[in-house]
C-alpha positions as CSV (number, residue, x, y, z in Angstrom):
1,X,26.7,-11.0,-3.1
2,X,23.8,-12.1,-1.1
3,X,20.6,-10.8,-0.2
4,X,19.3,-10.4,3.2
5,X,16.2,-11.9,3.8
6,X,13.2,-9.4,4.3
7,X,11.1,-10.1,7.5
8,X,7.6,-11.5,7.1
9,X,5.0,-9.6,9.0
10,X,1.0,-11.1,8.6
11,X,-0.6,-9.0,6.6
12,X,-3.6,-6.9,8.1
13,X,-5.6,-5.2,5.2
14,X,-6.0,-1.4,6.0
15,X,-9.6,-2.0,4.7
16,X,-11.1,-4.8,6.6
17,X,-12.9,-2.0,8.6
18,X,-14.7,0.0,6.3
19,X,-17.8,-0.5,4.2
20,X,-17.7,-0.6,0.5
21,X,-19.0,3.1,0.3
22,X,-15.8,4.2,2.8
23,X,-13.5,2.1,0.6
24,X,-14.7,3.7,-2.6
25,X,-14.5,6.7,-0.9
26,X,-10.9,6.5,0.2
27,X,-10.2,5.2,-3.4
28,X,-12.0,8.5,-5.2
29,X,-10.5,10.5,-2.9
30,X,-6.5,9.5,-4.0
31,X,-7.6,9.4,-7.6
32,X,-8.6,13.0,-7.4
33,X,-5.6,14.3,-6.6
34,X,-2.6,15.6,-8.7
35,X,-0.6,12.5,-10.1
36,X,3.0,12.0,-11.2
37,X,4.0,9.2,-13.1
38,X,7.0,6.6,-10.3
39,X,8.0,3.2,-11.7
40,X,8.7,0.9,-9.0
41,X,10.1,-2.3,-9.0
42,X,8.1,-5.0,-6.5
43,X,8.3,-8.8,-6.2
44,X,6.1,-10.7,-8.1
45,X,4.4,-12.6,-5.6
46,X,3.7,-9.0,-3.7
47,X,2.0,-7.6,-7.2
48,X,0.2,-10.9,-7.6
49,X,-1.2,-10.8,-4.5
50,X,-2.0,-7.1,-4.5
51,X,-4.0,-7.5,-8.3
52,X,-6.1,-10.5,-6.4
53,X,-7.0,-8.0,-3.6
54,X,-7.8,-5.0,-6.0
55,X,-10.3,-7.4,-7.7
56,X,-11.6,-9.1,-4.6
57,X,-12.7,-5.3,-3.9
58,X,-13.5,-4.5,-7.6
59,X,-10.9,-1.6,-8.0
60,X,-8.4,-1.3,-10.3
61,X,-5.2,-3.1,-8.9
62,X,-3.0,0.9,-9.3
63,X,-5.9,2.8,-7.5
64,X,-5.4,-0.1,-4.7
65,X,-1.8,0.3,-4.5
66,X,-2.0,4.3,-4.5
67,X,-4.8,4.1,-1.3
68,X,-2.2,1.6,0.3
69,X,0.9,3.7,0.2
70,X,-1.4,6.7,1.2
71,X,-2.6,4.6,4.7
72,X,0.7,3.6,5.6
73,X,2.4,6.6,4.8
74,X,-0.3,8.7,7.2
75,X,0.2,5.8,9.7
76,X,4.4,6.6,9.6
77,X,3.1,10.4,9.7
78,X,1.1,9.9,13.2
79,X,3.8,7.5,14.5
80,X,6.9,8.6,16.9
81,X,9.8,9.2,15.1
82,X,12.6,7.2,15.2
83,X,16.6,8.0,15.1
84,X,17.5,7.1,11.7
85,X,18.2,3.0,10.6
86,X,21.2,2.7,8.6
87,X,21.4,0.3,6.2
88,X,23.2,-2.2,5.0
């Protein structure tokens, strides 16, 4: 069976705008809410690179991911919706 390859976008950090304070902020602010408890498998190289830019920032490398999928989920949210991709 083989596995399609997943495209390669550059990465642009969400947070290269905001100060410290807004990050923290953002951060706080998705720790605050209720919680419930995924497990999700990721590539290693994606959680490697994701611990070394939680501790660039000085946040715990979950509180990272959990701002993360918030941006690009409100991003999706504002964007126009598409028909819907079938997969293969």
């Amino acid at each position: 069976m083989m596995k399609a390859k997943a495209s390669r976008r550059p990465f642009s950090d969400p947070f290269d705008d905001l100060t410290d304070e807004e990050f923290e902020s953002e951060v706080l602010e998705a720790l605050g809410k209720g919680t419930t408890k995924i497990s999700l498998r990721v590539p290693t190289d994606l959680l490697g690179r994701t611990r070394q830019a939680a501790e660039r920032r000085g946040v715990p490398y979950q509180s990272l991911i959990k701002v993360l999928i918030d941006q690009g989920v409100r991003r999706l949210e504002r964007a126009p919706a598409r028909g819907p991709r079938r997969h293969r």
